[in-house]
Backbone and ligand atoms as CSV (ligand in chain L), in Angstrom:
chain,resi,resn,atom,element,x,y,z
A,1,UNK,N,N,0.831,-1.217,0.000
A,1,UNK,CA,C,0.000,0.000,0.000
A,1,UNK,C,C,0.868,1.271,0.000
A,2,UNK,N,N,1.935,0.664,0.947
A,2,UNK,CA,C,2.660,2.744,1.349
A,2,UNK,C,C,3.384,2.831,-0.121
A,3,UNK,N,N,3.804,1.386,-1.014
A,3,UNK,CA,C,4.545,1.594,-2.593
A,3,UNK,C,C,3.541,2.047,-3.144
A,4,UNK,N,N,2.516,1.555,-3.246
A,4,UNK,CA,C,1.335,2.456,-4.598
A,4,UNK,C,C,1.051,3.825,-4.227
A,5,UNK,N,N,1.401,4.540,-3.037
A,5,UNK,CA,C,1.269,5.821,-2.421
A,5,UNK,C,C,2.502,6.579,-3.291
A,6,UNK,N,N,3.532,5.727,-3.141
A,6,UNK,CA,C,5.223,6.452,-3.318
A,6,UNK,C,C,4.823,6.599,-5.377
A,7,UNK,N,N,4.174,5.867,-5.751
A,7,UNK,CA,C,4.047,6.030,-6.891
A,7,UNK,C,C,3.010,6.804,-7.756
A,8,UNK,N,N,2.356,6.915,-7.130
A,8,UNK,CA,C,1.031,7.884,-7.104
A,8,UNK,C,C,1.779,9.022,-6.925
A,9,UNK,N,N,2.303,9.506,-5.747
A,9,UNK,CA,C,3.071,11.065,-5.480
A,9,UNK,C,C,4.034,10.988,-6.771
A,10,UNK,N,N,4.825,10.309,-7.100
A,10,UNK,CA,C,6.098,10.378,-7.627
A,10,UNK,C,C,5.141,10.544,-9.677
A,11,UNK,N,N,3.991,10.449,-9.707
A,11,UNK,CA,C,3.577,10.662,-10.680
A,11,UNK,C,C,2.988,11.771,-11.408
A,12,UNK,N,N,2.500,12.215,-9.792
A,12,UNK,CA,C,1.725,13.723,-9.871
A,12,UNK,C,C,3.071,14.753,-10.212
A,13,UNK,N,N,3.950,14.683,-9.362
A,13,UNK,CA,C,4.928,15.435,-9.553
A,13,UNK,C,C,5.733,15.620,-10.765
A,14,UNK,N,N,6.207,14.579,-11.274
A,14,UNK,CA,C,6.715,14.255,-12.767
A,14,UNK,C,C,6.106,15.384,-13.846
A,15,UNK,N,N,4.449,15.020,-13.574
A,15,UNK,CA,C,3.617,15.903,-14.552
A,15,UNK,C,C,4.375,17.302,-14.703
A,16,UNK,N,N,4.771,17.723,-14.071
A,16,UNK,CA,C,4.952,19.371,-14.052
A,16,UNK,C,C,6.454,19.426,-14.154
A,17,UNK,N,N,6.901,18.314,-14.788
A,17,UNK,CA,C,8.614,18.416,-15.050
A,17,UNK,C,C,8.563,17.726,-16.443
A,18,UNK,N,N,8.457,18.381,-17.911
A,18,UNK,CA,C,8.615,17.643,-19.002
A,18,UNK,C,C,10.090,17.069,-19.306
A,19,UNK,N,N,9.865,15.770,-19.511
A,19,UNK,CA,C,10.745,15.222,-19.623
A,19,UNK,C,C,11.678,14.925,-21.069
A,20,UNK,N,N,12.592,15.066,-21.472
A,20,UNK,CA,C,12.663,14.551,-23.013
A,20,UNK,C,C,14.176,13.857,-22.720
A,21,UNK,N,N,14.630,13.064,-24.087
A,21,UNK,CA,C,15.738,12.096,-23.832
A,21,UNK,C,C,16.842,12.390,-24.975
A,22,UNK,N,N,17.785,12.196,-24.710
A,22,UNK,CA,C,19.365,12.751,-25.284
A,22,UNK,C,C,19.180,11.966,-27.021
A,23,UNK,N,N,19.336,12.531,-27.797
A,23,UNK,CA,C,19.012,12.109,-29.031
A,23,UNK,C,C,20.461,10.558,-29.346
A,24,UNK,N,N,21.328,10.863,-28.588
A,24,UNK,CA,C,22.330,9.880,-28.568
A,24,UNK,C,C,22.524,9.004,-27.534
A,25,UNK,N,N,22.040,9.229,-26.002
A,25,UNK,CA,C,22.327,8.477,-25.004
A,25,UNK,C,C,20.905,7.918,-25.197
A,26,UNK,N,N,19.939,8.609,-25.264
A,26,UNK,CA,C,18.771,8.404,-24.924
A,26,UNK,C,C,18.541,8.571,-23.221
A,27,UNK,N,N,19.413,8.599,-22.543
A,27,UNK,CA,C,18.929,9.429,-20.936
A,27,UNK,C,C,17.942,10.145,-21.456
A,28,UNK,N,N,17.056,10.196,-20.065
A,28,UNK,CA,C,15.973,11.175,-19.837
A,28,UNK,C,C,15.983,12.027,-18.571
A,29,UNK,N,N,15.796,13.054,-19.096
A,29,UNK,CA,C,15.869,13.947,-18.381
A,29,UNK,C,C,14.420,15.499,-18.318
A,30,UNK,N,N,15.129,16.589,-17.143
A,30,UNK,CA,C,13.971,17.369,-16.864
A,30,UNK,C,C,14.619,17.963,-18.538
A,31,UNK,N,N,13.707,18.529,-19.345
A,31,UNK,CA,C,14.064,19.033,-20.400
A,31,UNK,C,C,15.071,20.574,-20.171
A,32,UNK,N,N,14.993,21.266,-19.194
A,32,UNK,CA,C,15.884,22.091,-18.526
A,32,UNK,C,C,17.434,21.951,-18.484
A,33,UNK,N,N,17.386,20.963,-18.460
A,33,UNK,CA,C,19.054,20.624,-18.457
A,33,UNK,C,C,19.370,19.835,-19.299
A,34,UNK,N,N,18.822,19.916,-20.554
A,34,UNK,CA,C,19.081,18.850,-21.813
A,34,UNK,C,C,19.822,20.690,-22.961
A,35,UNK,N,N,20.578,20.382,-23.482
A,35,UNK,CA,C,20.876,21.262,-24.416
A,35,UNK,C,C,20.042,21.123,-25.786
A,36,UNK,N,N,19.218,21.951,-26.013
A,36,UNK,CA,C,18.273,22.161,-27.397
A,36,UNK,C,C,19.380,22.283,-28.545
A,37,UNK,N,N,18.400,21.865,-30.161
A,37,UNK,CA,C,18.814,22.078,-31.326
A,37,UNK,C,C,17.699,22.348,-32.069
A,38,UNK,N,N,17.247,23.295,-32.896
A,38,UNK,CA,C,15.947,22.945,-33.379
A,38,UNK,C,C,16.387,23.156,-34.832
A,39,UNK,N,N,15.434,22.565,-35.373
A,39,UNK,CA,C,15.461,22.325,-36.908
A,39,UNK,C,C,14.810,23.922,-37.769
A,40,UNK,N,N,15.803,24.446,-38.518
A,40,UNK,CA,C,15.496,25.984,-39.218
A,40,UNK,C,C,14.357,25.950,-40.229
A,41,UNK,N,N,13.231,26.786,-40.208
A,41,UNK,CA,C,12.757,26.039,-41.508
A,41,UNK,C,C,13.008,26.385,-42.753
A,42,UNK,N,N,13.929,26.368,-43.053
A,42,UNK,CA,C,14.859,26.580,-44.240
A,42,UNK,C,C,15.700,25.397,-44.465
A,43,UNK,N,N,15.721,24.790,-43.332
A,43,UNK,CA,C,16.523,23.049,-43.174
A,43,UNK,C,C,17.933,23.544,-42.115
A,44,UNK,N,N,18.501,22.565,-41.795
A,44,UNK,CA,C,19.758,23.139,-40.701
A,44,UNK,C,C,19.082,22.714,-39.270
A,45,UNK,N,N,19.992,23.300,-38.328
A,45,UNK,CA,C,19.920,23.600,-37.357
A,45,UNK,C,C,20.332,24.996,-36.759
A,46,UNK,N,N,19.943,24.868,-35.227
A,46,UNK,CA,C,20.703,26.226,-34.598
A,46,UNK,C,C,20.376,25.890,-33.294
A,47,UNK,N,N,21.647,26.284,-32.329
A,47,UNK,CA,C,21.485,25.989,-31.130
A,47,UNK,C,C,20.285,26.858,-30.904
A,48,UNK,N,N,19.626,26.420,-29.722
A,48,UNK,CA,C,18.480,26.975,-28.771
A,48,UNK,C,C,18.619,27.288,-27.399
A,49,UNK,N,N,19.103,28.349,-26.760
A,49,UNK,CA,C,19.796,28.227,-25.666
A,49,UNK,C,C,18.520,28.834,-24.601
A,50,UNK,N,N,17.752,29.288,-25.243
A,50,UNK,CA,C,16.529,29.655,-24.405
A,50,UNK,C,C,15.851,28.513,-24.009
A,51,UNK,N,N,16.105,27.744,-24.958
A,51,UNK,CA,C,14.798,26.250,-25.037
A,51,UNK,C,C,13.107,26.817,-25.697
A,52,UNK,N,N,12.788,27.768,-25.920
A,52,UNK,CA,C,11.323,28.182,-26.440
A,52,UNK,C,C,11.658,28.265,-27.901
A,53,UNK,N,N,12.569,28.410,-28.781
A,53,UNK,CA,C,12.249,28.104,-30.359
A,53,UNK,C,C,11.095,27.739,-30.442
A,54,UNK,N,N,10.195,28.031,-31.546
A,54,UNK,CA,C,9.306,27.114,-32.371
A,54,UNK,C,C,10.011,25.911,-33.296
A,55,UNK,N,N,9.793,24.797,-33.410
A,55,UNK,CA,C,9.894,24.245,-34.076
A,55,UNK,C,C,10.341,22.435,-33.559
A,56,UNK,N,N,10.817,21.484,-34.243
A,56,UNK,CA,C,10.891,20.384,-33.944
A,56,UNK,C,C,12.640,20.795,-33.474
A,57,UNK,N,N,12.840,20.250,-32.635
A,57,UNK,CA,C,13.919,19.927,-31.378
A,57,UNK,C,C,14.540,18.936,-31.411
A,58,UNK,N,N,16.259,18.961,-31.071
A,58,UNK,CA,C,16.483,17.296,-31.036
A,58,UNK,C,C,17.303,17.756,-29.355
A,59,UNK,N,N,17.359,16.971,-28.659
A,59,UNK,CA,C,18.190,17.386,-27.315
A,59,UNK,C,C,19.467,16.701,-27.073
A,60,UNK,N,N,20.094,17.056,-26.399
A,60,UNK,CA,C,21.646,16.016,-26.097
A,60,UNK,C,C,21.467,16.531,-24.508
A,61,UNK,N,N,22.697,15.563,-23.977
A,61,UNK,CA,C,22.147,15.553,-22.321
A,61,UNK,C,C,23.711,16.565,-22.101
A,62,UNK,N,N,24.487,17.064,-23.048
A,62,UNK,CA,C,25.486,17.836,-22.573
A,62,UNK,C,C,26.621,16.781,-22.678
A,63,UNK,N,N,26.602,15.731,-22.569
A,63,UNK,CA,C,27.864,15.331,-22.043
A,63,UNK,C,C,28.826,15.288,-23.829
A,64,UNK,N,N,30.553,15.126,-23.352
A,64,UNK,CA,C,31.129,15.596,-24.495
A,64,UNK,C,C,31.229,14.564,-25.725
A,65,UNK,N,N,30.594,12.872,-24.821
A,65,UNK,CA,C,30.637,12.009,-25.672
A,65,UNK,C,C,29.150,12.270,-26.774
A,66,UNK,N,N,28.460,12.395,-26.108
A,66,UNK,CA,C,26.936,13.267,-26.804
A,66,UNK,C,C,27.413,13.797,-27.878
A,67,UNK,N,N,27.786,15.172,-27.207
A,67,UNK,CA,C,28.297,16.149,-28.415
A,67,UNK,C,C,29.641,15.120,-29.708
A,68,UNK,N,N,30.362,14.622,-29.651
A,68,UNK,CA,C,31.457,13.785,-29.888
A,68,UNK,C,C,30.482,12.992,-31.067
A,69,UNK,N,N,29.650,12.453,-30.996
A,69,UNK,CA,C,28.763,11.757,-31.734
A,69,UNK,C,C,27.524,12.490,-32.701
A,70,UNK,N,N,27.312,13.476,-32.002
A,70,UNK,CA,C,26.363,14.570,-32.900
A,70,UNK,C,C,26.688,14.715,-33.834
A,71,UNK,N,N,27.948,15.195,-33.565
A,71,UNK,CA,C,28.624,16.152,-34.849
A,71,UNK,C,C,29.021,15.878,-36.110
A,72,UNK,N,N,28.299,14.734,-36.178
A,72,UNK,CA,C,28.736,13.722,-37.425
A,72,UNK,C,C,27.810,13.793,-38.412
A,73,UNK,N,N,26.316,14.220,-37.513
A,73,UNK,CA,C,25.156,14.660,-37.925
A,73,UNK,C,C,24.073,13.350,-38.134
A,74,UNK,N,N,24.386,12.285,-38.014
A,74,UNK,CA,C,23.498,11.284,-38.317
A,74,UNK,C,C,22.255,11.143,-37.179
A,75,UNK,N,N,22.463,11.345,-36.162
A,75,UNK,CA,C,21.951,11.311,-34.969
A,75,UNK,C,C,20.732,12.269,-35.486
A,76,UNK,N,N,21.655,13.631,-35.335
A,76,UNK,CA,C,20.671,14.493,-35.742
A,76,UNK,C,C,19.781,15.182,-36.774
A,77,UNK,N,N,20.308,14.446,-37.910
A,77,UNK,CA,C,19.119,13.904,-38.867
A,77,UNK,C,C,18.078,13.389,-38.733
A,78,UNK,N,N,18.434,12.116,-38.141
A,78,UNK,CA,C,17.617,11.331,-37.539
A,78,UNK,C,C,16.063,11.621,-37.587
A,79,UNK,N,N,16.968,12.593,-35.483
A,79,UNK,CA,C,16.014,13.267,-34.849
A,79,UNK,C,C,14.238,13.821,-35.974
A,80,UNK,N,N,15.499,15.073,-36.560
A,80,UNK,CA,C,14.786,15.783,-36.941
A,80,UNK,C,C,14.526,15.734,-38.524
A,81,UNK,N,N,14.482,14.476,-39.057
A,81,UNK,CA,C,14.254,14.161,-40.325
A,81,UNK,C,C,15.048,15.128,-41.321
A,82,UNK,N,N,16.496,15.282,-40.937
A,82,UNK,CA,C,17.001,16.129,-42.133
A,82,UNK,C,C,18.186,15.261,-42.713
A,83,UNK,N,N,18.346,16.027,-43.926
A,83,UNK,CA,C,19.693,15.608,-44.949
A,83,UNK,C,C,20.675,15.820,-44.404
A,84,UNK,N,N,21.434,14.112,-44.175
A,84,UNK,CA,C,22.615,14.678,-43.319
A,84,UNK,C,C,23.742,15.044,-44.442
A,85,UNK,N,N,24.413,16.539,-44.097
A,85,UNK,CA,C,25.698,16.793,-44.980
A,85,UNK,C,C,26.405,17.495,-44.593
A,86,UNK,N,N,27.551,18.334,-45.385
A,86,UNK,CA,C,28.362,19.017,-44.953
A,86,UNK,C,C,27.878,19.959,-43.774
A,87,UNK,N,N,26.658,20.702,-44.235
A,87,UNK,CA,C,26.516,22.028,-43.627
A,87,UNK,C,C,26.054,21.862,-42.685
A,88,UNK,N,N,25.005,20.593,-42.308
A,88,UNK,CA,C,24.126,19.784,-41.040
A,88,UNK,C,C,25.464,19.863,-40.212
A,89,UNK,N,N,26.367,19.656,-40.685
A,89,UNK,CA,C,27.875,18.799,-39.479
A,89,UNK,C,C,28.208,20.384,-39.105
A,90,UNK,N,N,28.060,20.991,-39.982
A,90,UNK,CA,C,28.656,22.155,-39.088
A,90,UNK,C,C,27.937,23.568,-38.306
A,91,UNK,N,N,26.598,22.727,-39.007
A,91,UNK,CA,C,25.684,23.930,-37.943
A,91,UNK,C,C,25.466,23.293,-36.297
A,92,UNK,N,N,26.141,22.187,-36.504
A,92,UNK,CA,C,25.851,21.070,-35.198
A,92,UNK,C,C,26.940,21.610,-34.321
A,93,UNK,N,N,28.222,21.358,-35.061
A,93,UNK,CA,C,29.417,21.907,-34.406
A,93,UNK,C,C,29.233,23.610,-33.847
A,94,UNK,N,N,28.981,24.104,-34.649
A,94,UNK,CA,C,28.470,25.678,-34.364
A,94,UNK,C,C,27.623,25.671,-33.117
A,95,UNK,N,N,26.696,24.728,-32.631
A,95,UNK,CA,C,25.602,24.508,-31.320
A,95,UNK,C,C,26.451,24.197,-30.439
A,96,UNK,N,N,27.370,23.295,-30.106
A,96,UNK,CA,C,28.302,22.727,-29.460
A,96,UNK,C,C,28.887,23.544,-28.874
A,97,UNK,N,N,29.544,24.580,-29.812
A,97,UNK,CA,C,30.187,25.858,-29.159
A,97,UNK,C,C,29.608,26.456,-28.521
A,98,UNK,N,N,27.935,27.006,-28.877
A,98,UNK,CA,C,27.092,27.812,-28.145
A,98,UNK,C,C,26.921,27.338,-26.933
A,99,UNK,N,N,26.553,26.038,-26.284
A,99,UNK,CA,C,26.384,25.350,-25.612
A,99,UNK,C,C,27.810,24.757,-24.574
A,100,UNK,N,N,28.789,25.090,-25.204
A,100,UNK,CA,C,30.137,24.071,-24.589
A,100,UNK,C,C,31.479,25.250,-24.400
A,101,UNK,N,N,31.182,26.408,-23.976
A,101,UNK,CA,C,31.940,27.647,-23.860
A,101,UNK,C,C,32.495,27.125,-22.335
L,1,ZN,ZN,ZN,23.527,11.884,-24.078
């Protein structure tokens, strides 16, 4: 009984913390501490350092192996259904910096 209590609380609370998961680890996390990318609609990316962009999002959890794997762009194609190529790899790398100062 006192576990279906601990899970009941631990559910209500969750609600009011959106959660999203590292486009490469897949960790999940409060979306607050995930580093944003959102997709341009022109195609590309661009870091999001506010987190409110409009548009479709891919997240990384920060860490450098994350970033290390992004930047290759496949990941984040993926995500966000784009053509991975030269310029994808380096608008990624360009976020990295924004994000990894
Ligand atoms: Zn990660």
């Amino acid at each position: 009984m006192m576990m279906l209590n601990c899970l009941a609380i631990k559910n209500k609370m969750s609600r009011h913390v959106p959660e999203r998961s590292c486009i490469v680890c897949s960790s999940k996390r409060d979306k607050r501490y995930l580093q944003r990318m959102v997709r341009l609609p022109e195609g590309g990316v661009v870091a999001d350092v506010a987190g409110g962009m409009p548009g479709r999002g891919a997240y990384l959890c920060g860490s450098e192996d994350c970033w290390d794997l992004a930047v290759s762009g496949d990941r984040v194609a993926r995500a966000l259904r784009l053509n991975r190529n030269t310029r994808l790899a380096e608008q990624i790398r360009a976020a990295r910096d924004v994000f990894c100062l």
